[in-house]
DSSP file (Angstrom, degrees, kcal/mol; ACC not computed):
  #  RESIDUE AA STRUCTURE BP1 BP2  ACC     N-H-->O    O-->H-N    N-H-->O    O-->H-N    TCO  KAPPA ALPHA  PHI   PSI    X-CA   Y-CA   Z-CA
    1    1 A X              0   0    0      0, 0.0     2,-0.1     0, 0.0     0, 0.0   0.000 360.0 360.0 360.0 129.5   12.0  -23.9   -7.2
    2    2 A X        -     0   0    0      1,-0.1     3,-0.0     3,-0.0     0, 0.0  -0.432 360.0-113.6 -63.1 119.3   11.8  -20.4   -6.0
    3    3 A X        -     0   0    0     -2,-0.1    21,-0.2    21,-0.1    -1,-0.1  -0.353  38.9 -94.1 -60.2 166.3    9.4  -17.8   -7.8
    4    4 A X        -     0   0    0     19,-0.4    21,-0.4     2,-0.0     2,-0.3   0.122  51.5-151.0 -35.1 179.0   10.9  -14.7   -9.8
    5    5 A X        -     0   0    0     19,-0.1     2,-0.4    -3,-0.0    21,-0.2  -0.801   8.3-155.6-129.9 151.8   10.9  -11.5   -6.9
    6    6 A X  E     -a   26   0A   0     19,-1.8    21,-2.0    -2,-0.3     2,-0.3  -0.980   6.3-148.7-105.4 121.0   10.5   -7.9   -7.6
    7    7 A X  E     -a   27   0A   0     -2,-0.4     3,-0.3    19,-0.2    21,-0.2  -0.696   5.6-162.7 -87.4 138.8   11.8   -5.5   -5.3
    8    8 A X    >   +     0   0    0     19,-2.2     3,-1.9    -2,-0.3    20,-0.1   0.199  50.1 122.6-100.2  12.5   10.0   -2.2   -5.1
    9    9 A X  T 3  S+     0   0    0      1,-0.3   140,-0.2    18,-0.1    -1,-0.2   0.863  82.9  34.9 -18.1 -53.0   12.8   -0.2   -3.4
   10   10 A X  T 3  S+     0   0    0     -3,-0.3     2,-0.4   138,-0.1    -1,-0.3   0.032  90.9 113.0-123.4  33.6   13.1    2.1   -5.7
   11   11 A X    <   -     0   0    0     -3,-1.9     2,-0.5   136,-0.1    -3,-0.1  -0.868  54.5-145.0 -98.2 130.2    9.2    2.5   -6.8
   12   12 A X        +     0   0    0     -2,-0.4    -2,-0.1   135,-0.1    -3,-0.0  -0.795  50.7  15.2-102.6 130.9    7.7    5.8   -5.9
   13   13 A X  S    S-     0   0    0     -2,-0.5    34,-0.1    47,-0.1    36,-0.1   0.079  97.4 -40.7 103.9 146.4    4.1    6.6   -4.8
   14   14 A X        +     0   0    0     33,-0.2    33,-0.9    34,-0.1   133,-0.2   0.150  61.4 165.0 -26.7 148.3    1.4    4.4   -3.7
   15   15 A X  E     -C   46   0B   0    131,-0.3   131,-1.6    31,-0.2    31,-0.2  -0.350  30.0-120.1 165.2 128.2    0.6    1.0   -5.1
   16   16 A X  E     -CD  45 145B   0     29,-1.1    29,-1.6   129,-0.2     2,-0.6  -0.133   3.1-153.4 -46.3 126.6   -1.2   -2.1   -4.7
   17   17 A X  E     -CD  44 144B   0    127,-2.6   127,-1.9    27,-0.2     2,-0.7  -0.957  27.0-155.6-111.5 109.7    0.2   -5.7   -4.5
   18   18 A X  E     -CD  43 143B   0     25,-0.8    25,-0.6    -2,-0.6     2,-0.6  -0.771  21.8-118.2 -82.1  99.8   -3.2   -7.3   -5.8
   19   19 A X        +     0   0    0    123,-1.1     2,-0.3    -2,-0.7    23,-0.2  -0.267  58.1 147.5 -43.8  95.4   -3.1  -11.3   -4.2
   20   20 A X        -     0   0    0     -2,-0.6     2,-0.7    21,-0.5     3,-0.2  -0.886  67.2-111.9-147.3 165.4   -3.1  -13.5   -7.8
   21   21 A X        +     0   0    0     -2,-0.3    -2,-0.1     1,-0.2    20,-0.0  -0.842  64.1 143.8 -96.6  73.1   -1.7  -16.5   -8.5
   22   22 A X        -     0   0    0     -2,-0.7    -1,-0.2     2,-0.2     3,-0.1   0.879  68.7-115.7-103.7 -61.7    1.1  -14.6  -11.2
   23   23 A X  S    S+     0   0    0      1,-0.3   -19,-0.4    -3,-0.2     2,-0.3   0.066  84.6 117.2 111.1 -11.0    4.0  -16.9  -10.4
   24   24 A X        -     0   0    0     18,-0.3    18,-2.1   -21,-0.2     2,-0.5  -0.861  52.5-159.7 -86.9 118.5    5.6  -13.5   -9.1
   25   25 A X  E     - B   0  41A   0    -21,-0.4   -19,-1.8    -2,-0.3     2,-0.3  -0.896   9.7-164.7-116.7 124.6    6.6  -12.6   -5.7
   26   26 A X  E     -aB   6  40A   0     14,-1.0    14,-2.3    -2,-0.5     2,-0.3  -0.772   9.7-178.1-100.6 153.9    6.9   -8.7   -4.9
   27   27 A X  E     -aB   7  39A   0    -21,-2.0   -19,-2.2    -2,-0.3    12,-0.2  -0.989   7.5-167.2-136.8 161.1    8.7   -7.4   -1.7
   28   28 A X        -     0   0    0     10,-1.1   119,-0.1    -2,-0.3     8,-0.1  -0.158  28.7-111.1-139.2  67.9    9.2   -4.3   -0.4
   29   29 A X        +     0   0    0      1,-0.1     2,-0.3     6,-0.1     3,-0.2   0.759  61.1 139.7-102.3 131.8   11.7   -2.7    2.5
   30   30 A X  B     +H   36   0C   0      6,-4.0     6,-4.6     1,-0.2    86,-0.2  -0.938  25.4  80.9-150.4 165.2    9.2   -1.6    5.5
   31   31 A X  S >  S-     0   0    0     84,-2.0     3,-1.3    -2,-0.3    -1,-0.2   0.698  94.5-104.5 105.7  26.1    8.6   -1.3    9.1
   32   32 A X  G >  S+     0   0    0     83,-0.3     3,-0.6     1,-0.2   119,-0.3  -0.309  95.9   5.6 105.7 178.6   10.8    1.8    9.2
   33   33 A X  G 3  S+     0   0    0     43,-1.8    -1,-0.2     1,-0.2    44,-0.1   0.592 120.8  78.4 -81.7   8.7   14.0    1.7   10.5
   34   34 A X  G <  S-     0   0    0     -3,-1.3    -1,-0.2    43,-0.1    -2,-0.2   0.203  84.0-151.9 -25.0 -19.3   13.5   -2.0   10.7
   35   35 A X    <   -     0   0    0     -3,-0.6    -4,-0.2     1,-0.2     2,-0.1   0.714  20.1-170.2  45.8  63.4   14.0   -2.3    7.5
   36   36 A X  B     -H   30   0C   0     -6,-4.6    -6,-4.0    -8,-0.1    -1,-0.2  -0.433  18.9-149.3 -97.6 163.7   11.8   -5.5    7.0
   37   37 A X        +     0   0    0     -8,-0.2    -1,-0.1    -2,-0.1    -6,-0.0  -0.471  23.7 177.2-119.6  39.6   11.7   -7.4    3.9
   38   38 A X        -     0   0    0    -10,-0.1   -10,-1.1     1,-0.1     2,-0.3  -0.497  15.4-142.7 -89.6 167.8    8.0   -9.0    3.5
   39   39 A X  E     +B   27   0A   0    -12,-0.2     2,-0.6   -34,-0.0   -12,-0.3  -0.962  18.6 175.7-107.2  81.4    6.8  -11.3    0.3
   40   40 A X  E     -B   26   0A   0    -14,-2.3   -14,-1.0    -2,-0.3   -16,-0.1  -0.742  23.6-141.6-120.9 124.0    4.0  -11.3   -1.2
   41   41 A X  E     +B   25   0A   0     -2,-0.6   -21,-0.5   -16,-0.2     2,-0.3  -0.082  64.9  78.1 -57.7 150.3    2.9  -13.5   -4.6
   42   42 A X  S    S-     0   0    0    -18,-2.1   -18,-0.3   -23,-0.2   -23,-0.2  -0.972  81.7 -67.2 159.7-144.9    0.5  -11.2   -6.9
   43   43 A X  E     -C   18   0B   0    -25,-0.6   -25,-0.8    -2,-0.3   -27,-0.1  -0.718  39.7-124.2-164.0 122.5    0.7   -8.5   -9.1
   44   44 A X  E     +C   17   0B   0     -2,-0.2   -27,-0.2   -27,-0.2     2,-0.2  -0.031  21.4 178.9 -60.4 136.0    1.8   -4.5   -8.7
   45   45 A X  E     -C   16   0B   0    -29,-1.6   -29,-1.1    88,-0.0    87,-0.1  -0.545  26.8-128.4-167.9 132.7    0.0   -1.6   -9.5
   46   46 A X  E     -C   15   0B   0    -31,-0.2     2,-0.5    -2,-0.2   -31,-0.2   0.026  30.1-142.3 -52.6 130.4    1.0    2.0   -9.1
   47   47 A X        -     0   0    0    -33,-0.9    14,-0.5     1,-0.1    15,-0.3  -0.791  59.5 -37.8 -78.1  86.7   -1.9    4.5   -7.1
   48   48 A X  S    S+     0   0    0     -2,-0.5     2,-0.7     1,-0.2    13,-0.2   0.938  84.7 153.4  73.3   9.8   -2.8    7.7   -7.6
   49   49 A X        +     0   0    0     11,-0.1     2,-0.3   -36,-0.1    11,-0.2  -0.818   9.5 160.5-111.7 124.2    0.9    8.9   -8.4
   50   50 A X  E     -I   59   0D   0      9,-3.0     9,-1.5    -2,-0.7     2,-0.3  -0.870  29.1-151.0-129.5 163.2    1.2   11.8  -10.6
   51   51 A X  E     -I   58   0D   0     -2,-0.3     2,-0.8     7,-0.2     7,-0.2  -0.993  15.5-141.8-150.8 123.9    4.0   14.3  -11.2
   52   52 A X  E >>> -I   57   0D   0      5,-4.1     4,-1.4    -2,-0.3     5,-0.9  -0.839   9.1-166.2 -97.0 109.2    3.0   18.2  -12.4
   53   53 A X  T 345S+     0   0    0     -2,-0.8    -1,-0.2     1,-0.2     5,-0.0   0.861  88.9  52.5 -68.7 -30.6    5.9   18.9  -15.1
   54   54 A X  T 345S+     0   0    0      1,-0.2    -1,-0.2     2,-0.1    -2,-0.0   0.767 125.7  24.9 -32.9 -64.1    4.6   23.2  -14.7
   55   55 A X  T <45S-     0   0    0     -3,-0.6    -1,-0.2     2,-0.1    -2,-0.2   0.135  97.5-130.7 -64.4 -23.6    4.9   23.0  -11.0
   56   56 A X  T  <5 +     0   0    0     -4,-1.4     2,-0.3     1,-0.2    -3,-0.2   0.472  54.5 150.4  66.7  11.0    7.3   20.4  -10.3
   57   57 A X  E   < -I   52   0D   0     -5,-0.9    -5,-4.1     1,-0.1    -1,-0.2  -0.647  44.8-141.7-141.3 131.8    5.1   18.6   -7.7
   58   58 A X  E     -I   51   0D   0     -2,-0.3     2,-0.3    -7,-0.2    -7,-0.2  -0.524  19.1-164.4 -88.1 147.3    5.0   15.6   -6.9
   59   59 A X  E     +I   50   0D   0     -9,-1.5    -9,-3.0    -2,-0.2     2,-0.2  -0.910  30.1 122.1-156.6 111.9    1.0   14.0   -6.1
   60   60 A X    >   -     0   0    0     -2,-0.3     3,-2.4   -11,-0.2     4,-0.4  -0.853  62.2-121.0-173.8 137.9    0.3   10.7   -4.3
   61   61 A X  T >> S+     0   0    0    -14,-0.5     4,-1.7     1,-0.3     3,-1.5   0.822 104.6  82.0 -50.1 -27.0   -1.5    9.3   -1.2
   62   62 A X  H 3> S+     0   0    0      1,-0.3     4,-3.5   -15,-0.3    -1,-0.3   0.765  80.5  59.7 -68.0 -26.2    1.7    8.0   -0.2
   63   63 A X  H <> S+     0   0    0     -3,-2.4     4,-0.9     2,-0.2    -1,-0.3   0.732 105.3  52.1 -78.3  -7.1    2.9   11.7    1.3
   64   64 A X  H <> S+     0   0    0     -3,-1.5     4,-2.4    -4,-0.4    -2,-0.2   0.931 108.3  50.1 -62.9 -46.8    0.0   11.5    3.7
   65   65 A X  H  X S+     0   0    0     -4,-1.7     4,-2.1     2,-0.2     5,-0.2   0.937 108.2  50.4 -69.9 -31.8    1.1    8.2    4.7
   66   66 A X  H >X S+     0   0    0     -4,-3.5     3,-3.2    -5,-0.4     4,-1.4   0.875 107.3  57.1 -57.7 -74.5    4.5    9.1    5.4
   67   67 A X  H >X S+     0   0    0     -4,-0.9     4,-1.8     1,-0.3     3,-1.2   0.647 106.1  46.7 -15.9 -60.3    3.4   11.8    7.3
   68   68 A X  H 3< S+     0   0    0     -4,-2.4     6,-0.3     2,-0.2    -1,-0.3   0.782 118.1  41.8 -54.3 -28.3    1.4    9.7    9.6
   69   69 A X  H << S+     0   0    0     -3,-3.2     7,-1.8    -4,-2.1     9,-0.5   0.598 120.1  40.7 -95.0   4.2    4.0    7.3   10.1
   70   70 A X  H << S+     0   0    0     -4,-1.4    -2,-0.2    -3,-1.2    -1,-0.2   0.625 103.4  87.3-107.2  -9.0    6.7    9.6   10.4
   71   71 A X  S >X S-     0   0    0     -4,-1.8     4,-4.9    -5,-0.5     3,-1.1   0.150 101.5 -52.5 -77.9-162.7    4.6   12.2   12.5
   72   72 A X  T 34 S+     0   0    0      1,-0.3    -4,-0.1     2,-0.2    -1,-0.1   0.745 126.7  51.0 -20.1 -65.9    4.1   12.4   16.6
   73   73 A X  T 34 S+     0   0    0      1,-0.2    -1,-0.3    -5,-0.1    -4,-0.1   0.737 126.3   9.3 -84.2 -15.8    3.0    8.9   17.0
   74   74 A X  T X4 S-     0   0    0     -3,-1.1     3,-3.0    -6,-0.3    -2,-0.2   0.544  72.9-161.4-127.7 -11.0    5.2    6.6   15.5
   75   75 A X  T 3< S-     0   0    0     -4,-4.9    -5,-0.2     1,-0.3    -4,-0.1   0.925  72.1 -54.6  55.3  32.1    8.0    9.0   14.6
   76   76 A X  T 3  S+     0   0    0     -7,-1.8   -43,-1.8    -5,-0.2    -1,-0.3   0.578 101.4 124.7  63.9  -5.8    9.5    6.3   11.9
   77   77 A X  S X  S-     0   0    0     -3,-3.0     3,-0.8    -8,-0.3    -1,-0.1   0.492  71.1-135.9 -74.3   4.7    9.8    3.7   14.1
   78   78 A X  T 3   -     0   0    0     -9,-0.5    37,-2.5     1,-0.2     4,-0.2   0.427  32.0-107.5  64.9  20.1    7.4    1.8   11.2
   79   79 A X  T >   +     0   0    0    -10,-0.2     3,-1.4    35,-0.2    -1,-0.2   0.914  54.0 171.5  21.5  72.6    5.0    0.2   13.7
   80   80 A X  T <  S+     0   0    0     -3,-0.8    -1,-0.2     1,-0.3     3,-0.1   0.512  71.3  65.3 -87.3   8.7    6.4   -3.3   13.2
   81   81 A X  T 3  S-     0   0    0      1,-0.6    -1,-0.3   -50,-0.0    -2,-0.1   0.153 125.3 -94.6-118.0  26.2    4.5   -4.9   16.0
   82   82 A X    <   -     0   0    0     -3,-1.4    -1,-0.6    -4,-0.2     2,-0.3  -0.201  43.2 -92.1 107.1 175.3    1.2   -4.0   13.7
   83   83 A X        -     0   0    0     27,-1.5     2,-0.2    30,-0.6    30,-0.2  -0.742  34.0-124.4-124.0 160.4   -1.3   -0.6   13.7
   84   84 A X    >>  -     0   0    0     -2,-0.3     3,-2.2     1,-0.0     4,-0.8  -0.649  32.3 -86.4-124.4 177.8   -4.3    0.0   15.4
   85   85 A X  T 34 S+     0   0    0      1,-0.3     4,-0.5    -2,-0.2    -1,-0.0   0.707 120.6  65.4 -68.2   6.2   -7.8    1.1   14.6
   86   86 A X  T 34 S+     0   0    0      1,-0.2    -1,-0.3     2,-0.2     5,-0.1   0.891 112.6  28.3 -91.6 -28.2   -6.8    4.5   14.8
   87   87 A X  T <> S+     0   0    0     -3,-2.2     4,-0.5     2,-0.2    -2,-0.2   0.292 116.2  61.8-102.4  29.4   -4.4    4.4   11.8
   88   88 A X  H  X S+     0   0    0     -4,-0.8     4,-2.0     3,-0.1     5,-0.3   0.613 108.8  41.3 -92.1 -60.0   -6.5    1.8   10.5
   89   89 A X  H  > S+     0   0    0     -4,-0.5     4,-0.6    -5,-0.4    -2,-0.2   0.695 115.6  48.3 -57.7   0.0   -9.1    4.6   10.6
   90   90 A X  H >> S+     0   0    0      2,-0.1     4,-2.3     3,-0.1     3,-1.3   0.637 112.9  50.4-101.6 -60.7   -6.5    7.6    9.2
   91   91 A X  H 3X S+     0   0    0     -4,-0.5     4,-0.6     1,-0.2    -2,-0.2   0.801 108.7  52.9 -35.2 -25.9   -5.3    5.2    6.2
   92   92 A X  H >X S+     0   0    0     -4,-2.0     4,-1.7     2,-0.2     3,-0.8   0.932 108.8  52.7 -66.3 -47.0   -9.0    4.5    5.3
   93   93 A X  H <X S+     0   0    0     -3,-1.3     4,-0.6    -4,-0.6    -2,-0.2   0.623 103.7  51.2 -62.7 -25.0   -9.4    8.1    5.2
   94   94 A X  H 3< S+     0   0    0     -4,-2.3     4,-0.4     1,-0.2    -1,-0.3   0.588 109.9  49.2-103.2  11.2   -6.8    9.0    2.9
   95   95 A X  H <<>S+     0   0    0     -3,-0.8     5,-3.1    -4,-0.6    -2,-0.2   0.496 109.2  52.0 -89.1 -21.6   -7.8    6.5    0.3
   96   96 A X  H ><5S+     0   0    0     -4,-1.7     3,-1.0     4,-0.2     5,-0.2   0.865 105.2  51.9 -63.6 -25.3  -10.8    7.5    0.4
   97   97 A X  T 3<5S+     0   0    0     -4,-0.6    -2,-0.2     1,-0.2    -3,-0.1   0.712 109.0  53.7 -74.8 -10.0   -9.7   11.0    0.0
   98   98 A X  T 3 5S-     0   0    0     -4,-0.4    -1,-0.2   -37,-0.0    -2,-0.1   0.247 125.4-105.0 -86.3  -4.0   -7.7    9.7   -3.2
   99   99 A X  T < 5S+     0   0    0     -3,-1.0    28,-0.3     1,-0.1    -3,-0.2   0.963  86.3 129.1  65.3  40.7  -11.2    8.1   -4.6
  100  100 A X    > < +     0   0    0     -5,-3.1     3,-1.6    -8,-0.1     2,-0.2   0.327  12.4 132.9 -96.1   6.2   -9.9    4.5   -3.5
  101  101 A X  T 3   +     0   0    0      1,-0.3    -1,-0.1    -5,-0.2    -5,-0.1   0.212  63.3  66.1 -92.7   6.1  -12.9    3.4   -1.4
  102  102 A X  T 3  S+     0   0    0     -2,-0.2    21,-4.1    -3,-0.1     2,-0.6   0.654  90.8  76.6 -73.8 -29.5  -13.1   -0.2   -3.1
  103  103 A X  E <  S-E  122   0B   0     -3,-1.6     2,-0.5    19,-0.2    19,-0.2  -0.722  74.7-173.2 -84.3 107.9   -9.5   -0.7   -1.2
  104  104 A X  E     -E  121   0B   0     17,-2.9    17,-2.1    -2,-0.6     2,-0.2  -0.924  34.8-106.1-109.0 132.2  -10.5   -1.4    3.0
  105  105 A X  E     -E  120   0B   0     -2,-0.5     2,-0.8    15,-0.2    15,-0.2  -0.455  35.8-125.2 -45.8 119.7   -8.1   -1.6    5.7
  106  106 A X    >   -     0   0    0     13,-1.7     3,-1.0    -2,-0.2     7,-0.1  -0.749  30.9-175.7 -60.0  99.3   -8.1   -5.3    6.4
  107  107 A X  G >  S+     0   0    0     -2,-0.8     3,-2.2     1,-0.3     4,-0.2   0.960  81.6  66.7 -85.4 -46.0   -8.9   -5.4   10.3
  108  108 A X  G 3  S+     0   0    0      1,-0.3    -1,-0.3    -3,-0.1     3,-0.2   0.636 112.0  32.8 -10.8 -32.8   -8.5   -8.8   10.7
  109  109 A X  G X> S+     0   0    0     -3,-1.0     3,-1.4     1,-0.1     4,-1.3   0.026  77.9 121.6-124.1  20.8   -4.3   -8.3    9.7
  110  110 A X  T <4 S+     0   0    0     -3,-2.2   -27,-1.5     1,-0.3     3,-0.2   0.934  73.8  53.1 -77.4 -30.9   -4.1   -5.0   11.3
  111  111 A X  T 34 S+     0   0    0    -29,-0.2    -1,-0.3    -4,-0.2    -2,-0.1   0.502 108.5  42.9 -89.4  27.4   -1.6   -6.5   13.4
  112  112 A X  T <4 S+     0   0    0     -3,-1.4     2,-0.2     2,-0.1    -2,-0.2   0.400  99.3  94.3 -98.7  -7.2    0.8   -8.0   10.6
  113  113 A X     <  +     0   0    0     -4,-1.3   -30,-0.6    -3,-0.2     5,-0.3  -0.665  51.7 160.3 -74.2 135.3    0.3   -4.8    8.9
  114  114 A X  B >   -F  117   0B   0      3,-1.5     3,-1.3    -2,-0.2     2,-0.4  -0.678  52.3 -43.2-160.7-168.8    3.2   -1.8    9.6
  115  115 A X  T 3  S+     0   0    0    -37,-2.5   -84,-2.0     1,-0.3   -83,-0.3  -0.558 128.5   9.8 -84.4 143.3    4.3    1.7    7.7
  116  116 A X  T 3  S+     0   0    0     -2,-0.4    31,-0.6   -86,-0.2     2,-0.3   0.240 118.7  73.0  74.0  14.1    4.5    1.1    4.0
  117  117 A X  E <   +FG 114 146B   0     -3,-1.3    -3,-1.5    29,-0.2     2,-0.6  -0.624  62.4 177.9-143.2  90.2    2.9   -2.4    3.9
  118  118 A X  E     - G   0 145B   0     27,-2.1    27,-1.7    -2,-0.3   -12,-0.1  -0.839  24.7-134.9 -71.0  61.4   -0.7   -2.3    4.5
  119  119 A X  E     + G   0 144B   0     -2,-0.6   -13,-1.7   -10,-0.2     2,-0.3   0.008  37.5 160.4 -23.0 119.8   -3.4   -5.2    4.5
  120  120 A X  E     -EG 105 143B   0     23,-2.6    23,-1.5   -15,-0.2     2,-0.4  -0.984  34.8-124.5-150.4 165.9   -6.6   -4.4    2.6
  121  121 A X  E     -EG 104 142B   0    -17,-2.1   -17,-2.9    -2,-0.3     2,-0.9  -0.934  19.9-134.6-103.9 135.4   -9.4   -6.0    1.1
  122  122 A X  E     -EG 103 141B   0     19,-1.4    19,-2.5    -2,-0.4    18,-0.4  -0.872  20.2-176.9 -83.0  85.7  -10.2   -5.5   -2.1
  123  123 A X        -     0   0    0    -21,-4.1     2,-0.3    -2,-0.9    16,-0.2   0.781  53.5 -62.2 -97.5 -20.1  -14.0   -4.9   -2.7
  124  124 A X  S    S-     0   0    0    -22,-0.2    -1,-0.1    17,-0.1   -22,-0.1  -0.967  84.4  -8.9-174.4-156.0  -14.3   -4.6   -6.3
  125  125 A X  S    S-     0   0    0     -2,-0.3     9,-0.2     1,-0.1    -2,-0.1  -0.249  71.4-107.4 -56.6 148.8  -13.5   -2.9   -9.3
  126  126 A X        -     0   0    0      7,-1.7     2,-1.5     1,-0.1     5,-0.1  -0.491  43.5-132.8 -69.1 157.1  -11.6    0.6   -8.7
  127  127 A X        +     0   0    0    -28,-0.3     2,-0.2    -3,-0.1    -1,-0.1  -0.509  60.7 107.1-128.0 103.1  -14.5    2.8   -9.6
  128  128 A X  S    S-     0   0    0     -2,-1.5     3,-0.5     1,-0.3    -2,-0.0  -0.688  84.1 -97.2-144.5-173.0  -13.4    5.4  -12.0
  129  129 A X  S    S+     0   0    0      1,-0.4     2,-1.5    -2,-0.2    -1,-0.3   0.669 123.7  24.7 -77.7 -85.1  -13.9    6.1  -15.9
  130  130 A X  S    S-     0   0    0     -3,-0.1    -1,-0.4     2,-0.1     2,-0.3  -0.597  86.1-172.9 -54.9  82.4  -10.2    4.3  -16.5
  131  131 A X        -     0   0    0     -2,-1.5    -6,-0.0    -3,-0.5    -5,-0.0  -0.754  18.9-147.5 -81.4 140.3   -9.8    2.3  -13.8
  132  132 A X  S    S+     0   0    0     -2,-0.3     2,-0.3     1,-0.1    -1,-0.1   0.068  84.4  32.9-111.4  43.2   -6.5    0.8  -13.6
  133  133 A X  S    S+     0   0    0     -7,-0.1    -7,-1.7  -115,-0.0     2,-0.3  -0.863  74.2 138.2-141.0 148.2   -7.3   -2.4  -12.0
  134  134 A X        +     0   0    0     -2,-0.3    -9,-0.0    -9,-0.2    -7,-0.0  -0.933  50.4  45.8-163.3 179.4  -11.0   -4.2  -12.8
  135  135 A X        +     0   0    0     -2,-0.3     2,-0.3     1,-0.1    -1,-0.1   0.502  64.0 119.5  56.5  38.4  -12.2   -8.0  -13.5
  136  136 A X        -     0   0    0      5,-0.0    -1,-0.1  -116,-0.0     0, 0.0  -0.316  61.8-179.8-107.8  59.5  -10.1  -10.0  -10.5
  137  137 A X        +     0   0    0     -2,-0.3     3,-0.1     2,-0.1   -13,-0.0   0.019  49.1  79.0 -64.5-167.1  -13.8  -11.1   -9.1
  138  138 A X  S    S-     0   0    0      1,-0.2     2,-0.2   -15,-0.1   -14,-0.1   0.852  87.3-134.5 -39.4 123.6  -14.9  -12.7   -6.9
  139  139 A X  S    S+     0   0    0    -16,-0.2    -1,-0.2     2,-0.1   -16,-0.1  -0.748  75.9  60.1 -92.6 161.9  -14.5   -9.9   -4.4
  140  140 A X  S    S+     0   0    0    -18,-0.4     2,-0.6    -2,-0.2   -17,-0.2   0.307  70.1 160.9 -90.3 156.3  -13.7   -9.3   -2.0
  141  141 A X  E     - G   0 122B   0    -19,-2.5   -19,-1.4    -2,-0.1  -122,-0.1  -0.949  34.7 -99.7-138.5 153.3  -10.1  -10.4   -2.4
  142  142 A X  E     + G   0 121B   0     -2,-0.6  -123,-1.1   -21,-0.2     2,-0.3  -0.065  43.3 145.1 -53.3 148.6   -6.6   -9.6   -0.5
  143  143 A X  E     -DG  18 120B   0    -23,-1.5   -23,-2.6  -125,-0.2     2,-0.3  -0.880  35.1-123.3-162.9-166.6   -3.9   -7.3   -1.4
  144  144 A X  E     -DG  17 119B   0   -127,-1.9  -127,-2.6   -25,-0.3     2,-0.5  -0.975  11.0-144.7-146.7 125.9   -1.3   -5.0    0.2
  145  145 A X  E     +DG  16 118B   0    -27,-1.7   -27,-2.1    -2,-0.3     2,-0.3  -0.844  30.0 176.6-108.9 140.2   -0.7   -1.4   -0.3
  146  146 A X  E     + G   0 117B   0   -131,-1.6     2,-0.3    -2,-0.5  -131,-0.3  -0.892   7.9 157.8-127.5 157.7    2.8   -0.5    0.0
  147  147 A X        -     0   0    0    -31,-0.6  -133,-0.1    -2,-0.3  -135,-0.1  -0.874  43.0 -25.1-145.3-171.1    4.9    2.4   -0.4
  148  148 A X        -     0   0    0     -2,-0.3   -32,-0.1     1,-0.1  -139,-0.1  -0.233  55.8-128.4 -36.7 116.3    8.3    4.4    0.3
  149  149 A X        -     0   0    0   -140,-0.2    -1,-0.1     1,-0.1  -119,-0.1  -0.325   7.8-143.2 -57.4 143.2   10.1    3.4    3.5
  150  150 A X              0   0    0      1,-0.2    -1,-0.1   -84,-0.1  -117,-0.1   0.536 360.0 360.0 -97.1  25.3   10.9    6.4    5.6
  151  151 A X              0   0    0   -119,-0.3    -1,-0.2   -73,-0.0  -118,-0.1   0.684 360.0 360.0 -57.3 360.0   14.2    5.0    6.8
């Protein structure tokens, strides 16, 4: 029997597919205009996304990564045959710049990893006053950070 799925099409802003045993499989459309479909069982939670009602403005790591995947070097073309340690090194950078630095680019998967579906390791609790993920020890453990395609 096939688990439940969730699609995250239409989910905005960064967010983590934390690797658990839920009985739940999320997927998300990536790669691009490739428009790939990958699976993974676990359990979702949104990154860093905030919306200023004053301003109108929208706030999430996830417009840096479109930017990188949409800029000069991959131009939307979603790097489906994997990324390399140089946007393994820019993505690191902007989750750190987001106060994510418990979330590592997985190097190991850097090539099954493409724009909006990310491999990472998971090193511990997020480390903030509210964190909104904590106790899935032993770390480190797997996840995937995903976001808006830019098809």
């Amino acid at each position: 029997m096939s688990k439940p799925k969730i699609d995250l099409y239409d989910s905005v802003g960064l967010g983590l597919i934390i690797c658990f045993e839920s009985g739940v499989v999320f997927s998300n459309q990536t790669g691009g205009g490739s428009c790939l479909h990958p699976e993974i069982e676990g359990v979702y939670v949104p990154l860093r996304n905030d919306y200023t009602e004053e301003e109108k403005t929208f706030m999430s790591p996830e417009l840096d990564l479109a930017e990188h995947f949409e800029g000069s070097k991959w131009q939307g073309a979603g790097a489906t045959n994997g990324i390399d340690p140089e946007d393994s090194d820019t993505i690191q950078s902007i989750l750190n710049n987001a106060g994510l630095e418990s979330i590592e680019i997985d190097r190991n998967k850097l090539h099954l990893s493409h724009e909006a579906w990310i491999y990472v390791k998971i090193n511990g609790d997020e480390s903030k006053e509210f964190p909104v993920f904590e106790g899935f020890s032993p770390y480190p453990i797997p996840g995937v950070l995903t976001w808006s395609n830019s098809d």
